[in-house]
C-alpha positions as CSV (number, residue, x, y, z in Angstrom):
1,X,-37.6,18.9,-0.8
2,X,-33.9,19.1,0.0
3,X,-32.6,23.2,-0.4
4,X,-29.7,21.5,-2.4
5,X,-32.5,20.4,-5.2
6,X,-34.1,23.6,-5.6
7,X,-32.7,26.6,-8.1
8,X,-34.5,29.4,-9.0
9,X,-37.9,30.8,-7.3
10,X,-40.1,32.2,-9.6
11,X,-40.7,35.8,-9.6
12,X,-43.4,37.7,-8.0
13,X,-44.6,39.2,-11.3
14,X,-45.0,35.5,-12.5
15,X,-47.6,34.4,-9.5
16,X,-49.8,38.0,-9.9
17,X,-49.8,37.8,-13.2
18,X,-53.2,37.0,-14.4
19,X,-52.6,34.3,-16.9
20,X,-50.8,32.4,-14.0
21,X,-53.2,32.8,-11.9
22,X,-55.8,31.0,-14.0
23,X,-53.9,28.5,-15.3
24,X,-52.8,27.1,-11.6
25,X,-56.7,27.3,-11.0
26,X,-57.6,25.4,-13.5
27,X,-54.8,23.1,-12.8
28,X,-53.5,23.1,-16.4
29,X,-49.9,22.1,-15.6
30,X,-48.9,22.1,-19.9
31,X,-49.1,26.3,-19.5
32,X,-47.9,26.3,-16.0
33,X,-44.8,24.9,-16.7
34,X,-44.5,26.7,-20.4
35,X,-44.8,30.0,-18.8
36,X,-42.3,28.9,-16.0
37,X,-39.9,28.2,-18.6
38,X,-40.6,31.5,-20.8
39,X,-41.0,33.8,-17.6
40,X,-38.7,32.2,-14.9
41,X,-36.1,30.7,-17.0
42,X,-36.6,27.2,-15.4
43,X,-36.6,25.1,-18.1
44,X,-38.2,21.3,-18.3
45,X,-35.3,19.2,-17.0
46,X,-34.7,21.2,-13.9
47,X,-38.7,21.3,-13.7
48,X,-38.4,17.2,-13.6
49,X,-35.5,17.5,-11.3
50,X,-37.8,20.2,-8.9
51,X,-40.7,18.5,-8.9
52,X,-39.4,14.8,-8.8
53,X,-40.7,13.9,-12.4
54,X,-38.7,12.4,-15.2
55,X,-38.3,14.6,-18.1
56,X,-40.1,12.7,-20.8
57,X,-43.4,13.4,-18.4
58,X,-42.6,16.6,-18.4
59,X,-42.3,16.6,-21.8
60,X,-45.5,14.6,-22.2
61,X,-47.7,17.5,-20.6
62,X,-46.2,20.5,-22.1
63,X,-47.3,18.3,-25.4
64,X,-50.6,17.9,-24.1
65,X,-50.3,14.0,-24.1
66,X,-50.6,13.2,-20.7
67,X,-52.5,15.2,-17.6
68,X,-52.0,15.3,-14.0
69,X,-54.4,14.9,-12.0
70,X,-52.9,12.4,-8.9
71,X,-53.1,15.4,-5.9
72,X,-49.1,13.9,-4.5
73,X,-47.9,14.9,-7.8
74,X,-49.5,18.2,-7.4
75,X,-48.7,18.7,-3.9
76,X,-44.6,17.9,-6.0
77,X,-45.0,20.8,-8.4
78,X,-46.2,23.4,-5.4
79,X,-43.3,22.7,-3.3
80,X,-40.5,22.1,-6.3
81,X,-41.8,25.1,-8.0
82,X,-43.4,26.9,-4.8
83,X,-46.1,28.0,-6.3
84,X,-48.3,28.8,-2.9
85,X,-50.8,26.1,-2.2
86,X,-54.1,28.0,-2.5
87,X,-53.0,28.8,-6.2
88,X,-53.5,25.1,-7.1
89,X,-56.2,24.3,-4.5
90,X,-54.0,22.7,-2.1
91,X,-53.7,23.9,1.7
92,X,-51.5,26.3,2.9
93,X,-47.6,24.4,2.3
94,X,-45.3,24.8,5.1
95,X,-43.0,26.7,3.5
96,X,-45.2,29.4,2.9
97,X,-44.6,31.3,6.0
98,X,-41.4,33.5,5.8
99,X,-38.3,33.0,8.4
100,X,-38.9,36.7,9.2
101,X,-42.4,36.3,10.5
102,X,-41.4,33.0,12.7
103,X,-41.5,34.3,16.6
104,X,-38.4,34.0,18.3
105,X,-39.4,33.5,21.8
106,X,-37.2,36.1,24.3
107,X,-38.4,35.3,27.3
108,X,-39.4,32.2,29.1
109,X,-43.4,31.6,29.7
110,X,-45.1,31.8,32.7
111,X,-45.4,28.9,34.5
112,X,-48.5,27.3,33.2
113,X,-50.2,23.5,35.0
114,X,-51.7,21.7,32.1
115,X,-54.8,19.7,33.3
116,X,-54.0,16.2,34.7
117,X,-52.9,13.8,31.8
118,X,-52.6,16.3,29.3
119,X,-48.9,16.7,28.1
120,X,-48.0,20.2,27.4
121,X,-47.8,21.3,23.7
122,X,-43.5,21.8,23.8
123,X,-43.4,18.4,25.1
124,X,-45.1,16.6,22.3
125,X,-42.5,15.6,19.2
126,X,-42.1,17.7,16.3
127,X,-44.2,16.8,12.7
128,X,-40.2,15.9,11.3
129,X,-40.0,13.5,14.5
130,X,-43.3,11.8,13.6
131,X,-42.4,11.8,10.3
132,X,-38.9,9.6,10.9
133,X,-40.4,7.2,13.9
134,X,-43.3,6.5,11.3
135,X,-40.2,5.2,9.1
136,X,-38.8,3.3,12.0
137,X,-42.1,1.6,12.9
138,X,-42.2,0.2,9.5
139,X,-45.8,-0.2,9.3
140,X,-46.9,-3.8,7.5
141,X,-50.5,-3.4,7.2
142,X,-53.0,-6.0,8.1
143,X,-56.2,-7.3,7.4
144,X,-57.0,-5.7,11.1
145,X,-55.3,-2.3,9.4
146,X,-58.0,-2.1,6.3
147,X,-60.7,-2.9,8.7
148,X,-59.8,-0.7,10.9
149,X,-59.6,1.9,8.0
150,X,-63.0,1.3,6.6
151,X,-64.6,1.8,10.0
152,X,-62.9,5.7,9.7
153,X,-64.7,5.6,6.7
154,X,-67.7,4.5,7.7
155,X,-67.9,7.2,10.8
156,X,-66.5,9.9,8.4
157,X,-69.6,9.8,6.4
158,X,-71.9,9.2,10.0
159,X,-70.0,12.4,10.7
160,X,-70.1,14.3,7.1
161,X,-74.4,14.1,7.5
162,X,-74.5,15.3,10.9
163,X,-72.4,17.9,10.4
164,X,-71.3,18.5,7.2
165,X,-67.5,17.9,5.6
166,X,-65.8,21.2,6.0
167,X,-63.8,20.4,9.6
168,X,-63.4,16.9,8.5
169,X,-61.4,17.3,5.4
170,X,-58.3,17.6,7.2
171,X,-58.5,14.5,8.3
172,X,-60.1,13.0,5.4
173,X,-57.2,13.9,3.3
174,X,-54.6,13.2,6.2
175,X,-55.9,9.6,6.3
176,X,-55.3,9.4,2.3
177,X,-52.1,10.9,2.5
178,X,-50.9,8.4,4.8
179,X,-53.1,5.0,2.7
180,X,-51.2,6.3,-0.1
181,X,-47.6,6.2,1.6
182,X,-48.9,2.7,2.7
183,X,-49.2,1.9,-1.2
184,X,-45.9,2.7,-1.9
185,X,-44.2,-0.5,-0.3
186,X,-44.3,-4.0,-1.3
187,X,-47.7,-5.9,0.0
188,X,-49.2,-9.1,-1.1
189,X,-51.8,-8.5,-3.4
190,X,-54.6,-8.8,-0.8
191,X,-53.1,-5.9,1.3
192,X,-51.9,-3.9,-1.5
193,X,-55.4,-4.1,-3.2
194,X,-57.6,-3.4,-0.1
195,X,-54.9,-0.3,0.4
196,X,-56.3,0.9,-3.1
197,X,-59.9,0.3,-2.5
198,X,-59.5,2.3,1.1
199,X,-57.5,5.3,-0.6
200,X,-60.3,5.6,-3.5
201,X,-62.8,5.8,-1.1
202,X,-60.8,8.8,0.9
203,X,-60.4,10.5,-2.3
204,X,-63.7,10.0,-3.6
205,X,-64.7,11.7,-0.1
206,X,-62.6,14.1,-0.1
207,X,-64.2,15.3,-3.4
208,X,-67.5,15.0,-1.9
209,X,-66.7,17.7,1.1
210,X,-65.6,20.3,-1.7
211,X,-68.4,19.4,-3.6
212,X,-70.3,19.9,-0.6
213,X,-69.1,23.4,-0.3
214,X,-69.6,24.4,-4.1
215,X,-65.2,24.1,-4.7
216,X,-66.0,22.2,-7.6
217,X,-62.4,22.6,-9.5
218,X,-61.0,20.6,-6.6
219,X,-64.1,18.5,-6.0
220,X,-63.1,17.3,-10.0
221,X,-59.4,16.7,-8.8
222,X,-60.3,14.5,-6.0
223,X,-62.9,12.7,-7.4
224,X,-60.7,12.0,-10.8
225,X,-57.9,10.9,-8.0
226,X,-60.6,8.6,-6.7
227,X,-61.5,7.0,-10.5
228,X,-57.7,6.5,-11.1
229,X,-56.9,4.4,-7.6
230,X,-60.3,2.0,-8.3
231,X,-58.9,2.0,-12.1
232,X,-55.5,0.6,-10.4
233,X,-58.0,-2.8,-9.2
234,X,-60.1,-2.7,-11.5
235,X,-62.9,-2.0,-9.2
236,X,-65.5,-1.5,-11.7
237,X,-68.4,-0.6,-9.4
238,X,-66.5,2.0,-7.6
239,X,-65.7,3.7,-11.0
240,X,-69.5,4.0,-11.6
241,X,-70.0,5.1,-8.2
242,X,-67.5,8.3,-8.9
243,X,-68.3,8.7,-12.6
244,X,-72.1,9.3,-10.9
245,X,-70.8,11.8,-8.1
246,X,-69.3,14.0,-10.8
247,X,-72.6,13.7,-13.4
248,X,-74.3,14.8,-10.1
249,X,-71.9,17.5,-9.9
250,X,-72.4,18.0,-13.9
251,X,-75.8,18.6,-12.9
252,X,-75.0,21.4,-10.6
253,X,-72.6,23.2,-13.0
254,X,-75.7,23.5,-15.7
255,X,-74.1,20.7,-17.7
256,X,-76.7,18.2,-18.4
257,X,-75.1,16.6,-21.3
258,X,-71.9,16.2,-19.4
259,X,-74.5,14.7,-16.4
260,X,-75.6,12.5,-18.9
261,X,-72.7,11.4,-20.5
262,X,-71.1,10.4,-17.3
263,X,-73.8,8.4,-16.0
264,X,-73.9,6.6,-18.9
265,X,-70.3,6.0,-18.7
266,X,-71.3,4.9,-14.7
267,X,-73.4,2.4,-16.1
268,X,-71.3,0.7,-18.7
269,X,-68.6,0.2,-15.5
270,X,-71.5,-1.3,-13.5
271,X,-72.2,-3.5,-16.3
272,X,-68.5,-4.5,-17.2
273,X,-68.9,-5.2,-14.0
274,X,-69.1,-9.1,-12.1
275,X,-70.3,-7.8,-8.8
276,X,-72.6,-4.8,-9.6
277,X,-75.8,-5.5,-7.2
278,X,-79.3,-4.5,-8.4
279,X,-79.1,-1.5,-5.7
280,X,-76.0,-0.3,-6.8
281,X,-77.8,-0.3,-10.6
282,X,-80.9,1.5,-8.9
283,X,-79.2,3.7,-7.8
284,X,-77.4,4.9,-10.9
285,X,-80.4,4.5,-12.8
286,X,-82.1,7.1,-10.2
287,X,-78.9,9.5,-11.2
288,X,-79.7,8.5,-15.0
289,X,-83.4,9.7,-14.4
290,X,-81.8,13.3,-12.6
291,X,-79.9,14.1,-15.9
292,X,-82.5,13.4,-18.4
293,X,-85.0,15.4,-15.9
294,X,-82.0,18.4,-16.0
295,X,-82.4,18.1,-19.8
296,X,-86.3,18.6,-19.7
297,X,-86.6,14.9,-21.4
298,X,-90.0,13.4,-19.9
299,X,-90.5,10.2,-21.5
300,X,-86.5,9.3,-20.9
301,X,-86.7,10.4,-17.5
302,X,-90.4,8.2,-16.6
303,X,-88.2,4.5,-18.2
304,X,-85.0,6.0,-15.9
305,X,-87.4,6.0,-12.9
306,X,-89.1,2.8,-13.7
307,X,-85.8,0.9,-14.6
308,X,-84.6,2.3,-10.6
309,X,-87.7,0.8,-9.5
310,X,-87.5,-2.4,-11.0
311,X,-83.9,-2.9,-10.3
312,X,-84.8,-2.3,-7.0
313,X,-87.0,-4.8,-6.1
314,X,-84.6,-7.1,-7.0
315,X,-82.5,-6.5,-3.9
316,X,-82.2,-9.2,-1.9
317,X,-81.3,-10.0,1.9
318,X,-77.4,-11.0,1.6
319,X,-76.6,-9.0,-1.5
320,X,-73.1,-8.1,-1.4
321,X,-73.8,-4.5,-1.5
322,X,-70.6,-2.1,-1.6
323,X,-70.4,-0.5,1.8
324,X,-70.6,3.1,0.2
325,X,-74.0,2.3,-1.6
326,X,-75.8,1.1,1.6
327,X,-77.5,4.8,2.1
328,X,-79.9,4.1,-1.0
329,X,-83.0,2.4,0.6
330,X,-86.5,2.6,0.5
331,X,-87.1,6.0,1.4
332,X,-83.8,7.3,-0.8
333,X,-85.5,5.4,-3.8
334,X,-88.6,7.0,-3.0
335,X,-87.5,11.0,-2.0
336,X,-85.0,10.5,-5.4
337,X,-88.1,9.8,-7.3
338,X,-89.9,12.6,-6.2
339,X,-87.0,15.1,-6.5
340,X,-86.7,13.5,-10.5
341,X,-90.4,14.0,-11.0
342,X,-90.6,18.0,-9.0
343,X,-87.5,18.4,-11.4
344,X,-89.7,17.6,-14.6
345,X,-92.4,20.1,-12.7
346,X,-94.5,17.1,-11.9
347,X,-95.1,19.0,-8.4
348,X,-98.8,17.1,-7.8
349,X,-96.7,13.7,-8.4
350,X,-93.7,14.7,-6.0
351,X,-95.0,16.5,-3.4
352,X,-96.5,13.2,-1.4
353,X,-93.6,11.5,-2.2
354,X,-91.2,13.6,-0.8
355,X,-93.3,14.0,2.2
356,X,-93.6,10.4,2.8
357,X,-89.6,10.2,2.4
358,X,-88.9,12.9,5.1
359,X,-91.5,11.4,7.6
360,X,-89.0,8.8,7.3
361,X,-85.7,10.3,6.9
362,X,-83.1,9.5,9.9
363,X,-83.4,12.8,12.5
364,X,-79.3,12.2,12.5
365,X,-78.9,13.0,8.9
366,X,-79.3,16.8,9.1
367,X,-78.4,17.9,5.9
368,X,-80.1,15.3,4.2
369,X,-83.5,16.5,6.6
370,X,-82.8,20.0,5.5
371,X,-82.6,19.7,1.2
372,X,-85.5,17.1,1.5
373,X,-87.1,19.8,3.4
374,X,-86.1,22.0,0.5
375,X,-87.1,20.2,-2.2
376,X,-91.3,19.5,-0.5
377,X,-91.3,23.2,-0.2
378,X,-90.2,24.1,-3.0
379,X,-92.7,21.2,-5.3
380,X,-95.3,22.9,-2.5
381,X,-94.7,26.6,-3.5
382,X,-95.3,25.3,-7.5
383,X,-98.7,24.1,-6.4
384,X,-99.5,27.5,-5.0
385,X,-99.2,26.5,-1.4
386,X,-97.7,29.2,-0.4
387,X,-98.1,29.2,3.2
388,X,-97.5,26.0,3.5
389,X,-94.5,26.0,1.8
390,X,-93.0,28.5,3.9
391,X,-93.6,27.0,6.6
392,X,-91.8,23.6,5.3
393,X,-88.9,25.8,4.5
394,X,-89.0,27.1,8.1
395,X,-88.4,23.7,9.5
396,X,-85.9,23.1,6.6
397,X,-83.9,25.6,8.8
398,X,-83.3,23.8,11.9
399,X,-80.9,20.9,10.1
400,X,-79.6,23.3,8.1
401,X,-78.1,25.5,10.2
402,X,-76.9,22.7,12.4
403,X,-74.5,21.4,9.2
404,X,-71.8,23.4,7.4
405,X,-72.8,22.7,3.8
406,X,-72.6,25.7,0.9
407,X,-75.0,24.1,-0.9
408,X,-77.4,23.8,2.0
409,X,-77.3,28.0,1.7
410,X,-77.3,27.7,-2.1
411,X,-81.0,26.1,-1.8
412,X,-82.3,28.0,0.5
413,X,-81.1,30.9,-1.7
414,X,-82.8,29.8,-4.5
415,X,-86.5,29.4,-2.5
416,X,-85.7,33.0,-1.2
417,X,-85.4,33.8,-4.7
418,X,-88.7,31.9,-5.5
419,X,-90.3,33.8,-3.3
420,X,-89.9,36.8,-5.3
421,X,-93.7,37.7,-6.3
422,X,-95.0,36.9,-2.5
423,X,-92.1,39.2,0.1
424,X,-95.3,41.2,1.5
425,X,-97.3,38.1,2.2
426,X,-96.9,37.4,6.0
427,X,-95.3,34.0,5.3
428,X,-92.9,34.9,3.0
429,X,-92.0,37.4,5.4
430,X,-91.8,35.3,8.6
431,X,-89.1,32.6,6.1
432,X,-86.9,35.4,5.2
433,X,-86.5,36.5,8.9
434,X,-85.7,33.5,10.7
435,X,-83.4,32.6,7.4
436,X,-81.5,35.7,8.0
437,X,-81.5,35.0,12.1
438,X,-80.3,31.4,11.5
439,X,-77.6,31.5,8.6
440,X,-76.9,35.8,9.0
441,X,-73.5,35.3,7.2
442,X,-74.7,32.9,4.0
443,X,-77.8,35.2,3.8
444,X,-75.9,38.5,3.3
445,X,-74.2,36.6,0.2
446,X,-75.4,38.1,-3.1
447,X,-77.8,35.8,-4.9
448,X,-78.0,34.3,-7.9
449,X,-79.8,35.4,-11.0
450,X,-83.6,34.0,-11.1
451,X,-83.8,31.7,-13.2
452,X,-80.9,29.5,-12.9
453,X,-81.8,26.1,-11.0
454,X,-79.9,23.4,-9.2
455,X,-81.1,21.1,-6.5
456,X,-78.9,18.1,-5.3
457,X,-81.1,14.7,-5.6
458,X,-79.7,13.0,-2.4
459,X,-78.3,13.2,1.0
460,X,-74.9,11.2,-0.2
461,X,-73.1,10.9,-3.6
């Protein structure tokens, strides 16, 4: 934003002050920008003129009548208001980092050969440069562009189970930064709509990497981001893919009648839907049967399973399956129904199921490996198989500490925690050693209170 746009900063005692604090966390921009007006003096029209909004908006969300939730507009109201980025969620903004602290360079380098073919760092243009010669270009995407697009996607989320999300995010959200710049010019309806498709899906896995690592206020932002840009196509089945990531995350914020609600609100889009394929329904009926298994209801949980099953066998060769729904096969339907049941405490029903699942499971999907892993110990341990199931979650280490995934940590946690009653019992003793020699730092973390359960029913929203 232009110097000549900006007027007042907003004082220090503002951004320490508790109240702030927790509003900008909770993203609840009708307090943020009262308390900017009350504390700071900057009242609603030169917030519009700050942050790029028109002042009826503004106007709408100190009412309450309208939210936002689109992360450019939020990105806006950091840098208009600078409010520092981690306040709201958002990465460091460049203008965080004072003049004072820049380093003025006084004397030239030593002479330094760069390998052959490698162009030295002062030699490459500046982000500012990029930025103008990406105006120049004037990019007019093609049907070659989405494609090439989808394939990022598709080796992001190759990527995200091998290794986890955490370093990809920056390039996750890059890319969407940069489809949603795309959507801002005039395309034919073809490009333009493939351009919304390709930026729901980056946004809808951008949520999934900070759902991955247990951020779940921004995980909600993202994935709400995601629901709005399929809304903008009417993409119905994408809409019931999202509103099922965030009952799964519902799930893991001991919500269960959220969970619920929003798979049921998953479903209604899959059925409002032309093109909703029976895997596609399977699979959000398995997500059905997670939330009434969260809520302890059997009988509900038993018709969710069944309705998975028989959904599934409908599946046909040449379906037009959704690209993003391709992970749920055979052996997903099958670990998924184990998981729902070991949920329930069905552990006699589970345990071969989930067994049978990771004989199968693909050795490149580590994360996936390591909460299957997880989840047989753990149904193992309820049928007081205790050695057994220490030695499951022994080999649940391996993937696990080859991917960066909090909630990886957070279930392995959890079967430390299980393992309560047995810590003298040689077994129980070997897991706890090689879990603090292969993830020391998430180990050291304090644990959660007994009794609190979560467990993520998949490998992939």
């Amino acid at each position: 934003m232009p110097e000549s746009r900006r007027t007042k900063e907003l004082p220090e005692s503002l951004l320490t002050d508790p109240e702030m604090i927790e509003v900008c966390r909770v993203r609840d921009f009708a307090r943020v920008f009262r308390l900017v007006k009350v504390r700071a003096g900057i009242y609603p029209s030169m917030i519009a003129r700050q942050c790029e909004l028109t002042p009826s908006r503004v106007g709408e969300v100190i009412a309450g009548r309208r939210q936002l939730l689109h992360m450019d507009v939020i990105e806006r109201i950091a840098d208009g208001l600078r409010i520092p980025g981690h306040m709201l969620g958002l990465a460091r903004r460049e203008w965080e980092t004072p003049v004072a602290l820049a380093v003025e360079e006084r004397e030239p380098p030593e002479s330094v050969n760069p390998p052959a073919g490698l162009r030295p760092l002062a030699a490459l243009p500046g982000v500012d440069v990029d930025r103008i010669l990406a105006l120049a270009a004037g990019t007019k995407p093609s049907p070659a562009t989405l494609q090439a697009l989808r394939s990022s996607i598709e080796d992001y989320w190759r990527r995200d189970d091998e290794h986890g999300g955490e370093t990809l995010r920056p390039a996750v959200v890059g890319q969407l930064r940069y489809v949603e710049g795309l959507l801002k010019g005039q395309r034919p309806t073809l490009i333009q709509n493939g351009l919304y498709g390709i930026a729901a899906e980056l946004a809808r896995l951008t949520g999934w990497t900070y759902f991955d690592a247990r951020q779940y206020q921004q995980a909600r932002a993202y994935f709400s981001e995601a629901l709005q840009l399929a809304r903008e196509i009417d993409d119905h089945p994408f809409m019931a893919n999202v509103l099922a990531c965030m009952s799964l995350q519902a799930t893991y914020q001991d919500k269960p009648a959220d969970a619920l609600a929003l798979v049921s609100a998953a479903q209604d889009q899959a059925r409002a839907a032309r093109g909703a394929t029976p895997r596609v329904r399977a699979m959000l009926a398995m997500r059905e049967a997670f939330a009434h298994a969260t809520l302890g209801d059997r009988k509900a949980t038993h018709n969710a399973i069944s309705e998975a099953h028989s959904q599934f066998e409908r599946i046909r060769e040449g379906d037009p399956d959704p690209a993003w729904v391709t992970y749920f096969d055979e052996p997903k339907l099958i670990v998924d129904t184990g998981i729902a049941h070991g949920r329930l405490g069905e552990a006699a029903i589970a345990e071969p199921l989930i067994a049978d699942a990771l004989a199968r499971e693909d050795p490149a999907n580590q994360r996936g490996r390591a909460f299957h892993a997880f989840w047989l110990a753990r149904t193992q341990l309820q049928r007081s198989k205790l050695d057994q199931a220490c030695h499951t979650a022994i080999e649940a280490l391996v993937p696990a500490a080859a991917v960066s995934s909090e909630r990886v940590a957070g279930h392995l946690r959890e079967f430390y925690e299980q393992l309560a009653p047995y810590r003298e019992v040689p077994a129980a003793v070997a897991f706890e050693a090689r879990l603090r020699a292969m993830l020391p730092r998430r180990v050291s973390e304090p644990l959660r209170p007994s009794g609190r359960r979560e467990g993520r029913p998949g490998s992939r929203c």
